[in-house]
NUNU-761878 format. One record per residue (C-alpha): x, y, z; residue in one letter. Coordinates in Angstrom, 1 decimal, always signed. Layout:
BEGIN
> X_Y_Z_A
...
// end
This chain:
BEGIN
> +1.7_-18.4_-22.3_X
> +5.8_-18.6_-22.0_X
> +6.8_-16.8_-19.0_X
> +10.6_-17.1_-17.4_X
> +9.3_-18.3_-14.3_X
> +9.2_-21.8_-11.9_X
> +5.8_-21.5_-10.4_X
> +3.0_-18.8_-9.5_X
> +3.9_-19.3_-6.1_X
> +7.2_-18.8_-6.0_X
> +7.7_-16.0_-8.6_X
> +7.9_-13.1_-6.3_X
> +10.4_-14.6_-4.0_X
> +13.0_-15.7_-6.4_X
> +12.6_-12.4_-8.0_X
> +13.2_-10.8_-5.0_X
> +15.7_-12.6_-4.1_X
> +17.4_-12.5_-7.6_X
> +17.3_-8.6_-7.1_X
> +19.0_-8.8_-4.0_X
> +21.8_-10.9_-5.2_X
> +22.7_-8.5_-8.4_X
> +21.9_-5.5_-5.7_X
> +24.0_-5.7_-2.7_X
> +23.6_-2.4_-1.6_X
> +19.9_-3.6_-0.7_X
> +18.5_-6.1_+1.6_X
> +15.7_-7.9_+0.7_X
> +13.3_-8.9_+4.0_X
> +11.4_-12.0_+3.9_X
> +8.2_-12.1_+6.2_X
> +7.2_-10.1_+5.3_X
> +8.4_-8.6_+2.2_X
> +10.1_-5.2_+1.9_X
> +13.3_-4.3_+0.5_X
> +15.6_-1.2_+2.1_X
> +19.3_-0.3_+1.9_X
> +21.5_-2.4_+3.4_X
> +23.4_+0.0_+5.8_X
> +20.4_+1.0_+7.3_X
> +18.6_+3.9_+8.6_X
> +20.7_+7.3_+8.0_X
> +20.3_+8.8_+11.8_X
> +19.0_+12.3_+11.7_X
> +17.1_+11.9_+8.0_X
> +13.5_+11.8_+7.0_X
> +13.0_+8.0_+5.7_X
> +11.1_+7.9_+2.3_X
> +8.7_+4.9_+2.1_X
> +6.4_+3.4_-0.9_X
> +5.7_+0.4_-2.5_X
> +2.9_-1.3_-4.6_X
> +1.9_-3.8_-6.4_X
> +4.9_-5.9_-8.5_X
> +4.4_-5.3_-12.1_X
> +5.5_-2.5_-12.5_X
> +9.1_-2.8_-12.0_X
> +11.8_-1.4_-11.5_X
> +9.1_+1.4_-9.6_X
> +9.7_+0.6_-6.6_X
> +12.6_-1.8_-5.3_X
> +14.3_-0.1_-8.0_X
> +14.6_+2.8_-6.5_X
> +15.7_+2.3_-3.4_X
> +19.4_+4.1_-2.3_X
> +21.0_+7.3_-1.5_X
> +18.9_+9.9_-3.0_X
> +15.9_+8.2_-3.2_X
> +13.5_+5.6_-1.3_X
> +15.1_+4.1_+2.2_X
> +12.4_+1.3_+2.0_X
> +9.9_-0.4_-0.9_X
> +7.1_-3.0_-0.1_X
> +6.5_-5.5_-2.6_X
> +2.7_-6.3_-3.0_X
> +1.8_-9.7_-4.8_X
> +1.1_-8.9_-8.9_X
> -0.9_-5.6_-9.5_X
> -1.8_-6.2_-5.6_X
> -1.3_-3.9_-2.7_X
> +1.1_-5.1_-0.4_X
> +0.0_-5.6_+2.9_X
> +0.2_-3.0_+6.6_X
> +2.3_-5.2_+7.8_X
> +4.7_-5.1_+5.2_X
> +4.7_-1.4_+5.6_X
> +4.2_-1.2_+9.4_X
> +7.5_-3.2_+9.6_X
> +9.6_-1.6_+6.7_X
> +9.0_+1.9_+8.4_X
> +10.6_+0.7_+11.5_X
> +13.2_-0.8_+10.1_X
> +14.1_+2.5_+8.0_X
> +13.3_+5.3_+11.2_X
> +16.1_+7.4_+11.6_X
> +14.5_+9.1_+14.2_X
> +13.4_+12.2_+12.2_X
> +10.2_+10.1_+11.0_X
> +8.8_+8.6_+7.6_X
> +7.0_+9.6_+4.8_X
> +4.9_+7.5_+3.0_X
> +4.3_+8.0_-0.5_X
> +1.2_+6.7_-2.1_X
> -0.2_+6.0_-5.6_X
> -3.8_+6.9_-5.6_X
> -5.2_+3.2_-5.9_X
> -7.8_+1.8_-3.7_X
> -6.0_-1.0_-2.3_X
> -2.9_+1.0_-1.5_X
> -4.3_+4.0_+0.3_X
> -6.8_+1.4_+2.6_X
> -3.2_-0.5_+3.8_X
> -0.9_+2.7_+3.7_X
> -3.2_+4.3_+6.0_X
> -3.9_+1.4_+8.2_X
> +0.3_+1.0_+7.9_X
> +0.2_+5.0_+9.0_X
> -1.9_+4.4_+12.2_X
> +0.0_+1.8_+13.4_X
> +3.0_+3.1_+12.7_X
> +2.0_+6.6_+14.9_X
> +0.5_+4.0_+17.8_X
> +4.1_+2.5_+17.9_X
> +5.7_+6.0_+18.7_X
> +6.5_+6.7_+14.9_X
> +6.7_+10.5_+13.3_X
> +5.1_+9.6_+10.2_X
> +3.4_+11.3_+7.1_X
> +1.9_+10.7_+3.9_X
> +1.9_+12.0_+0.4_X
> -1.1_+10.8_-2.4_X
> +0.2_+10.8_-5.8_X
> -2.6_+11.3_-8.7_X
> -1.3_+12.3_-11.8_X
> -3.3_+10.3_-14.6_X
> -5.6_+12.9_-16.1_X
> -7.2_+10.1_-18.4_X
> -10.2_+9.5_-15.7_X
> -11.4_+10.9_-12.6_X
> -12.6_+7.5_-11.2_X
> -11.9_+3.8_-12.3_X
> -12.8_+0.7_-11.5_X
> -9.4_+0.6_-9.4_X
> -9.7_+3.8_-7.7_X
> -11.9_+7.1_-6.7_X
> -10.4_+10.0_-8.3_X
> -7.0_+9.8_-10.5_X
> -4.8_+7.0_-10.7_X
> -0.9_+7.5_-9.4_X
> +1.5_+6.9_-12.0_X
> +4.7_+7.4_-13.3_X
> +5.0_+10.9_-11.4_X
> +5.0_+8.5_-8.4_X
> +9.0_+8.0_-9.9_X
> +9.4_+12.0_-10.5_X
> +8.4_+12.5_-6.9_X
> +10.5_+10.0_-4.9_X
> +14.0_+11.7_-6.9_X
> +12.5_+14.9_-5.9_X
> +11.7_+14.4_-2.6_X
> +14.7_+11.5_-1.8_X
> +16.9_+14.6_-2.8_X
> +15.2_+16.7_-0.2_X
> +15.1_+14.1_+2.6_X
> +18.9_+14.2_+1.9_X
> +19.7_+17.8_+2.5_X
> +17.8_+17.7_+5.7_X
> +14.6_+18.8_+4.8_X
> +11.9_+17.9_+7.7_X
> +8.8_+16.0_+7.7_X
> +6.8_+19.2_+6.8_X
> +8.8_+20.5_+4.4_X
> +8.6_+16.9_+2.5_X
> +4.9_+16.7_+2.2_X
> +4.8_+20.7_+1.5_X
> +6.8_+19.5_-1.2_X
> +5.0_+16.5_-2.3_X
> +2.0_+18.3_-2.5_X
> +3.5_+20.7_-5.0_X
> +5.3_+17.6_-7.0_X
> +2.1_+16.1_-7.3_X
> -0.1_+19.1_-8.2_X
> +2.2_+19.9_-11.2_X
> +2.5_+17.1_-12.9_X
> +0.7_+15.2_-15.6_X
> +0.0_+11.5_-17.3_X
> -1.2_+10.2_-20.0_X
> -0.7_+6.5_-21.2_X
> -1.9_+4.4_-24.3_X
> -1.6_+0.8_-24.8_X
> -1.1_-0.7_-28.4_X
> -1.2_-4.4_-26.7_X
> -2.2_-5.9_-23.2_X
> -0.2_-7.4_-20.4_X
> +0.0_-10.7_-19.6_X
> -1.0_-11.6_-15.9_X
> +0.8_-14.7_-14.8_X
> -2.2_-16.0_-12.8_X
> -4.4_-15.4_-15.5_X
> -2.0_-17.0_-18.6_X
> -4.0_-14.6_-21.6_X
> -3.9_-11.0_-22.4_X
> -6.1_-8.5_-20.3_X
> -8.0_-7.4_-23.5_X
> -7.8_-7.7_-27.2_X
> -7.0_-5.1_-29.4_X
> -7.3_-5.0_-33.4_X
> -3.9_-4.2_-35.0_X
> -5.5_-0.6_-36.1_X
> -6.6_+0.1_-32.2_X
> -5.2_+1.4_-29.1_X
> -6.4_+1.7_-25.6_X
> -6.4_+5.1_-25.1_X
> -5.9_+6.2_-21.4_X
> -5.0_+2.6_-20.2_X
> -3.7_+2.4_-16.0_X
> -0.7_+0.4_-15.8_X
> -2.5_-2.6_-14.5_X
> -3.8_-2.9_-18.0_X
> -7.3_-1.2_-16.3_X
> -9.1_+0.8_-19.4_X
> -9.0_+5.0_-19.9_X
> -11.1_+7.1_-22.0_X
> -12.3_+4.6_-25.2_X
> -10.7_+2.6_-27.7_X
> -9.5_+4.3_-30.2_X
> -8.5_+3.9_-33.6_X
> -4.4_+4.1_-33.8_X
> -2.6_+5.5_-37.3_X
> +0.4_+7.0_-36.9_X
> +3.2_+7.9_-34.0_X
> +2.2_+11.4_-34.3_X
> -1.0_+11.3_-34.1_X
> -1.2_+9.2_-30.9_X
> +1.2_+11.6_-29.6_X
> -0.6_+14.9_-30.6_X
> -3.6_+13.1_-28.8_X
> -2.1_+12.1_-26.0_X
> -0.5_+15.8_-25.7_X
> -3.7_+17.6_-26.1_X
> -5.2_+15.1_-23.4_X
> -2.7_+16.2_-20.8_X
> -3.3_+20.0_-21.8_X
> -6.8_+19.5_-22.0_X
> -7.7_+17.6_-18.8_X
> -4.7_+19.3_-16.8_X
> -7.2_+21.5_-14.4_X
> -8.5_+19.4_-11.5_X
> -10.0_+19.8_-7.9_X
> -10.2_+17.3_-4.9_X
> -10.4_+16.5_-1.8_X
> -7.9_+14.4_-0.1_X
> -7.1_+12.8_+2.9_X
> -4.3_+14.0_+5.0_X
> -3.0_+12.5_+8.4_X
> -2.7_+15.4_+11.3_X
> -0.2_+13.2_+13.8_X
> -0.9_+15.8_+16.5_X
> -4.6_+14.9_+17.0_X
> -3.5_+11.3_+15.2_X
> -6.5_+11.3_+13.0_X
> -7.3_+11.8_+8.9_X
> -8.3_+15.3_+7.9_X
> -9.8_+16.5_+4.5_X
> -7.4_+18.5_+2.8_X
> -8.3_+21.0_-0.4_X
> -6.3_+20.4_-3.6_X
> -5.4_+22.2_-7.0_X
> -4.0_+20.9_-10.5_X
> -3.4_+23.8_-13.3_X
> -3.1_+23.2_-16.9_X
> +0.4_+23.5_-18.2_X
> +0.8_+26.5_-19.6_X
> +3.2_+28.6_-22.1_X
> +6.4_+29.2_-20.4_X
> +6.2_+26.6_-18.0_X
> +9.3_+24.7_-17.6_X
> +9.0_+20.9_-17.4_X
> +10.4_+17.4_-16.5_X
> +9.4_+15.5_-19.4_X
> +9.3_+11.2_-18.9_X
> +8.8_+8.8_-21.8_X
> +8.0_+5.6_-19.8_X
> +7.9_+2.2_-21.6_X
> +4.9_+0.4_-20.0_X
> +6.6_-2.9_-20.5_X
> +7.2_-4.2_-24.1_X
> +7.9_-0.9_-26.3_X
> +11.3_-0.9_-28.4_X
> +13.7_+1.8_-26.9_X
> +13.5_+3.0_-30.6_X
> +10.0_+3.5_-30.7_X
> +10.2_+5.6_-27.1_X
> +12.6_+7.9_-28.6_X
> +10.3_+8.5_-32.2_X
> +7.7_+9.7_-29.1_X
> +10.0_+11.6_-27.4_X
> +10.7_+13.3_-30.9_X
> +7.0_+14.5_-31.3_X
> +6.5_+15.5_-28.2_X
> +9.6_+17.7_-28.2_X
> +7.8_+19.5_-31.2_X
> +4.6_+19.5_-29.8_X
> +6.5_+20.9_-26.7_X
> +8.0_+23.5_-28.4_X
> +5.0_+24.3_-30.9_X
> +2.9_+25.3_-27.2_X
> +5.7_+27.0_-25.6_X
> +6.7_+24.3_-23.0_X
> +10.0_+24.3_-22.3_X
> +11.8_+20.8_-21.6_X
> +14.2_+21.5_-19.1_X
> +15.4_+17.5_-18.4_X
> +14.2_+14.1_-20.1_X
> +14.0_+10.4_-18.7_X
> +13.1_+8.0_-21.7_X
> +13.2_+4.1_-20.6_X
> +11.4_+2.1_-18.4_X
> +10.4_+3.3_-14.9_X
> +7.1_+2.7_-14.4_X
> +6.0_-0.4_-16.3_X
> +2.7_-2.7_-16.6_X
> +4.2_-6.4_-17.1_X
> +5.1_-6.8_-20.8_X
> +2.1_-4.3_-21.9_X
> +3.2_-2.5_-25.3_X
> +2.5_+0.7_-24.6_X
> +3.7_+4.2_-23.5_X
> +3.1_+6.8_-20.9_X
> +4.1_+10.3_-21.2_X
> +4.5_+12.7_-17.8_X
> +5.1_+16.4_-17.9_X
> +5.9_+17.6_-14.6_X
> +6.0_+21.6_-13.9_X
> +9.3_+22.5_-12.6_X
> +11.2_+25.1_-10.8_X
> +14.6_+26.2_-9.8_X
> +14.5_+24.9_-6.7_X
> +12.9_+21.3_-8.3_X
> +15.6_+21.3_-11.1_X
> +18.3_+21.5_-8.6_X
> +16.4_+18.4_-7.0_X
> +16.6_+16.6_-9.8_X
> +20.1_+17.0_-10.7_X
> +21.3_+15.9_-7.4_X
> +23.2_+13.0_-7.2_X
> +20.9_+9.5_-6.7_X
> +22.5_+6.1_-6.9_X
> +19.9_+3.3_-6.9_X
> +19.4_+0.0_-9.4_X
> +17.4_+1.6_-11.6_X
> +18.4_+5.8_-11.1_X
> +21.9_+7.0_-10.7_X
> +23.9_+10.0_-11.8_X
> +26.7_+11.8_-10.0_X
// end
């Protein structure tokens, strides 16, 4: 295994700190680790919090700024960072009108981000929390109970970072979170594994006519092994996947700060639908060629069209990545006026930024 590093132990930090230097607009915390914008909490706004494992960069560091995240925490490789990290990165980016924590539905993240969410009410915090489960590929995995959160995680931190910044309150932002995440949709395959520094060897094998079909972007498997043949047909099944499996019910867990406990909450997906407009994201889970992403983007513009689906904005590139996995994910998130206007507002982070 050739990896651009020094040491195991030390790979986080320099990256970090490499990040930092090329970034000045953020400042990177050491002890613990959490990256937020340099000028500090905005008075008066909502602060937007997540974080995760590394990995899967630039989600999250990378999209911290105006417009988007106030703070990211930095777990070790396809680990959860820790409640401290968070406990401390939610002080340090209170404004006063509270923080919102947004969380991929993982095991490890939602045990700390909730722990991080009690202690940060004890400490005199307004604080609230968002679940984000938008792989339709599995209910439940080894990882997590329920969906795993993906690259809507991204969709929903523009979304809501745009809201926070208009002056939307704490309600409002997990009114609109919930909504985010109830309309949109992922679906990722994986033509070759990731490479996990601490383990030094691919997370599975494949055969060069096979794809993993479903794959989490730690590399975790989907629905089966599949046989892969062409662009368009891994494509076309990926696109009937996320119509297909688009209906879903749970219950989640919500935090009521005005009796400071966890309440069950009832939740909804719906199948996309002709005449629904959409985000669509092509995400390069780590190694794909940008030329390959766009021959995706291609079919699924047809298969778009072919259903009725109408594609009211695009991201292709990398967002939400898995190490150097080649692979792809594909998210179709259900839009609105009101969400469109979101999106097109101005953001200006490393990794997001239009005027």
């Amino acid at each position: 295994m050739k990896k651009l590093l020094n040491s195991l132990e030390s790979v986080l930090d320099e990256q970090l700190l490499g990040m930092g230097e090329a970034h000045p607009e953020l400042r990177v915390h050491q002890e613990p680790r959490f990256v937020t914008r340099a000028e500090g909490p905005v008075p008066g706004k909502v602060a937007l919090l997540s974080g995760g494992g590394s990995g899967h960069e630039p989600m999250h560091c990378g999209f911290v700024g105006e417009g988007m995240l106030d703070g990211a925490c930095p777990g070790e490789i396809f680990t959860s960072p820790t409640p401290d990290q968070m406990y401390q990165c939610g002080q340090a980016i209170d404004g006063g009108a509270g923080v919102l924590l947004i969380i991929k539905n993982y095991t490890g993240d939602v045990m700390n981000f909730e722990t991080a969410t009690e202690l940060l009410h004890d400490s005199g915090t307004l604080v609230a929390t968002v679940l984000v489960d938008d792989d339709v590929a599995v209910k439940d995995s080894l990882f997590t109970a329920g969906r795993r959160g993906v690259a809507n995680t991204m969709l929903m931190e523009k979304l809501l970072g745009a809201a926070a910044l208009r002056g939307d309150d704490l309600e409002a932002l997990v009114a609109l979170g919930h909504k985010v995440n109830n309309q949109g949709h992922s679906i990722g395959i994986a033509l070759g594994a990731c490479i996990v520094p601490a383990a030094g060897r691919p997370s599975f094998i494949l055969a060069d006519n096979e794809m993993e079909f479903g794959v989490g972007i730690h590399g975790e498997p989907g629905i089966e092994r599949r046989p892969f043949t062409t662009l368009n047909q891994a494509v076309d099944d990926m696109f009937h996947t996320l119509i297909e499996h688009g209906p879903y019910q749970r219950t989640i867990r919500v935090w009521d700060r005005n009796f400071a406990a966890w309440r069950d909450e009832s939740q909804s997906k719906r199948a996309l639908a002709r005449g629904d407009r959409v985000i669509a994201l092509v995400n390069n889970l780590g190694a794909t060629p940008l030329s390959e992403l766009y021959g995706v983007y291609h079919r699924l513009a047809e298969r778009c069209a072919e259903a009725g689906i109408i594609i009211e904005r695009n991201l292709v590139g990398s967002y939400c990545t898995s190490l150097d996995m080649q692979g792809v994910s594909i998210t179709l998130l259900q839009v609105d006026d009101e969400l469109l206007s979101l999106w097109d507002a101005p953001v200006k982070t490393p990794a997001l930024r239009w005027n």
